[in-house]
N, C-alpha and C positions, 0 to 999 in steps of 0.2 A: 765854329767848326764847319768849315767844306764839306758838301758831299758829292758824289759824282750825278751828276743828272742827269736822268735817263731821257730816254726820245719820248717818255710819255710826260714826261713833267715839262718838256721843251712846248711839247705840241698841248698839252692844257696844266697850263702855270695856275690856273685858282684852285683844279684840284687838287695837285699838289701841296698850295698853298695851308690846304685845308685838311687836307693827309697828315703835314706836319705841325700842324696848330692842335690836330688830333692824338699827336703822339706826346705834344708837351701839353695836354692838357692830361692825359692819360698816366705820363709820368709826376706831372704835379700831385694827381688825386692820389696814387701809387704811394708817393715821398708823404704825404698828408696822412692817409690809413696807415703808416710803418709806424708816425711819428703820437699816431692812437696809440695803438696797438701797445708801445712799448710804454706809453705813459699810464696806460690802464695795468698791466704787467708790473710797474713800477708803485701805482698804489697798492696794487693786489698785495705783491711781495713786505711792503709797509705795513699791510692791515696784518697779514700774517705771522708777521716779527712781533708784531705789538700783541698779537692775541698769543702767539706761545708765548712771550716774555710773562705778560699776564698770567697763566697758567700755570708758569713756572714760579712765578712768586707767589699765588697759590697753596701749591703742592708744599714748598721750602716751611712758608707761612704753617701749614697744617701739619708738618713733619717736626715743625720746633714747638707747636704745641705739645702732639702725643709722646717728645721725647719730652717735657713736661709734668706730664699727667704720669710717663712709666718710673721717672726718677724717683717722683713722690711715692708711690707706690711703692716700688723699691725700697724705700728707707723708711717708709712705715712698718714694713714687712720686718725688717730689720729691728728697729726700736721697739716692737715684739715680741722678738726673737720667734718668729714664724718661719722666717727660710733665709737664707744668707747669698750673701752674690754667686759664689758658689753653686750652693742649692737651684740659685734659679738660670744660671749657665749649665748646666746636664740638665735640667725640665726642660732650654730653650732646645737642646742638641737634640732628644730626643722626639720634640715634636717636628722639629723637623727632619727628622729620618724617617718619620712617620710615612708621609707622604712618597717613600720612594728615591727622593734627590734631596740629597744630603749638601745643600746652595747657601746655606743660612737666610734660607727665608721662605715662605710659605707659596709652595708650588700649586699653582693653578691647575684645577680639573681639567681641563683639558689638555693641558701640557705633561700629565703626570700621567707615566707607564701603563698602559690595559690591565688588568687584573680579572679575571672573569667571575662574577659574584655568583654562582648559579653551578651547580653542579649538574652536568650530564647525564644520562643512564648511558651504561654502555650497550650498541645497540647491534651488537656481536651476539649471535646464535647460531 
């Protein structure tokens, strides 16, 4: 590529020289950090797929045990005659209404409605 050359690059050609040896040495290093950057980016994004993937079959792993362990439970309850699916489908609904949020499933203290446990004096005279 042509560029137009000024009267100062006419009248000293090595600075110049050396102005533009400075500009592709500047866009080398430039193109070199981009080509970090995205490759560091790229394992990041890698280590991070692999550690939720990990996590997630985990979580799967731990969720086919306890449905597991609640089945048997269930049918011992049953061969019993202690509580019936029934019986522990209205136990399961009412503990969770318990909580305020009726989700089917056990709402976290901090996500579940204020309630204030503490009664007042009225302080009206």
């Amino acid at each position: 590529m042509l560029q137009a050359m000024s009267l100062f690059d006419f009248f000293f050609p090595e600075w110049a020289e050396a102005s533009h040896l400075r500009r592709l040495a500047d866009s080398a290093e430039l193109t070199e950090r981009r080509e970090r950057f995205a490759s560091h980016r790229q394992r990041h994004q890698r280590l991070a797929a692999k550690q939720s993937q990990h996590r997630i079959d985990t979580l799967e792993k731990e969720l086919e045990e306890a449905t597991l362990v609640i089945e048997a439970l269930i049918e011992l309850l049953e061969e019993k005659d202690l509580a019936t699916r029934t019986d522990l489908a209205s136990r399961v609904h009412a503990i969770d209404a318990r909580d305020g949020v009726v989700d089917g499933r056990l709402t976290p203290e901090a996500k579940q409605p204020f309630k204030p446990n503490r009664q007042w004096e009225d302080q009206r005279e």
